[in-house]
Every structure is written in C-alpha cells, then in structure tokens.
N, C-alpha and C positions, 0 to 999 in steps of 0.2 A: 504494500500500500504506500502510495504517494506521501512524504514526512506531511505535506500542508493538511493534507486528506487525516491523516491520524489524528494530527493536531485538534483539527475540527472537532472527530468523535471525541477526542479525549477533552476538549473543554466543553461540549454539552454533557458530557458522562460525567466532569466535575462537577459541574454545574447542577447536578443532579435533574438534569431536564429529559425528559423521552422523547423520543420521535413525535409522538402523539401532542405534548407541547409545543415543539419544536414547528409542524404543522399548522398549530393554531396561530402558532404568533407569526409565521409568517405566511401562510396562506400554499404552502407546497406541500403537497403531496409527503406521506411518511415512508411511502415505496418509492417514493424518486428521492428523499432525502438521502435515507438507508444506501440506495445504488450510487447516489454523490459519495457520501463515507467509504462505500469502498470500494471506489475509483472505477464502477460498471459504468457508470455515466459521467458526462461533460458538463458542471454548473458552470451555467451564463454569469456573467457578473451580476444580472440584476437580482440571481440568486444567490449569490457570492454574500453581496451586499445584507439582500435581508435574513440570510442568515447570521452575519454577524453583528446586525444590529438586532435580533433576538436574541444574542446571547452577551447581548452589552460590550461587544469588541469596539476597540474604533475601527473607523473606517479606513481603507488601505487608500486614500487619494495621495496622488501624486508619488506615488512609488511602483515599485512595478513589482506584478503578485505572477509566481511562474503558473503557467498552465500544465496540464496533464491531460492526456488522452486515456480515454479510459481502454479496460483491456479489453484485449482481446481472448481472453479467456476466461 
C-alpha cells in the first residue's frame, strides 16, 4: 500500500472514525473510501480534499501531494 494511502487509514483509524462516519461527513461512498485506503482506486482531489477536511487535516495547497495509480491487482 501506497505510504500516503496508509497514512490516510491510519489517521481515521486514530481518529477512531469508520468508514461509515467517514461517508457521512463527507458524502463518498464507504466502498469507494475502503478501495481509496487500499490503493484499488484513484481519489480525485476533490476527494482528496474532503477527506481531509473530515478528518481535521489541513489542506495540502500549494505543495505538491504524489499520486498513485491504483493496482493492478
């Protein structure tokens, strides 16, 4: 799994937040969250975005956040 992508799960997992919050607060899906966490799928930034503003990150602007392709397996 992608370091950014672990990252992610592991500060909603600190955060003691689930999927199922993680969804409400920001309006995606908890089976396309889950497939973001482990790198099945591609978050757009605008889901980038409200995920980390659900889980009280700041915002990445003006720096540059790597991308990931998700697998192929």
């Amino acid at each position: 799994m992608p370091p950014l992508l672990r990252t992610l799960r592991e500060i909603r997992m600190g955060s003691r937040t689930t999927l199922r919050q993680l969804q409400d607060r920001t309006g995606i899906n908890k089976g396309t969250l889950s497939q973001i966490e482990r790198g099945r799928m591609v978050a757009s930034p605008a889901e980038l975005a409200a995920i980390a503003d659900a889980l009280g990150l700041d915002r990445l602007e003006n720096r540059t956040v790597p991308c990931f392709e998700a697998d192929a397996g």
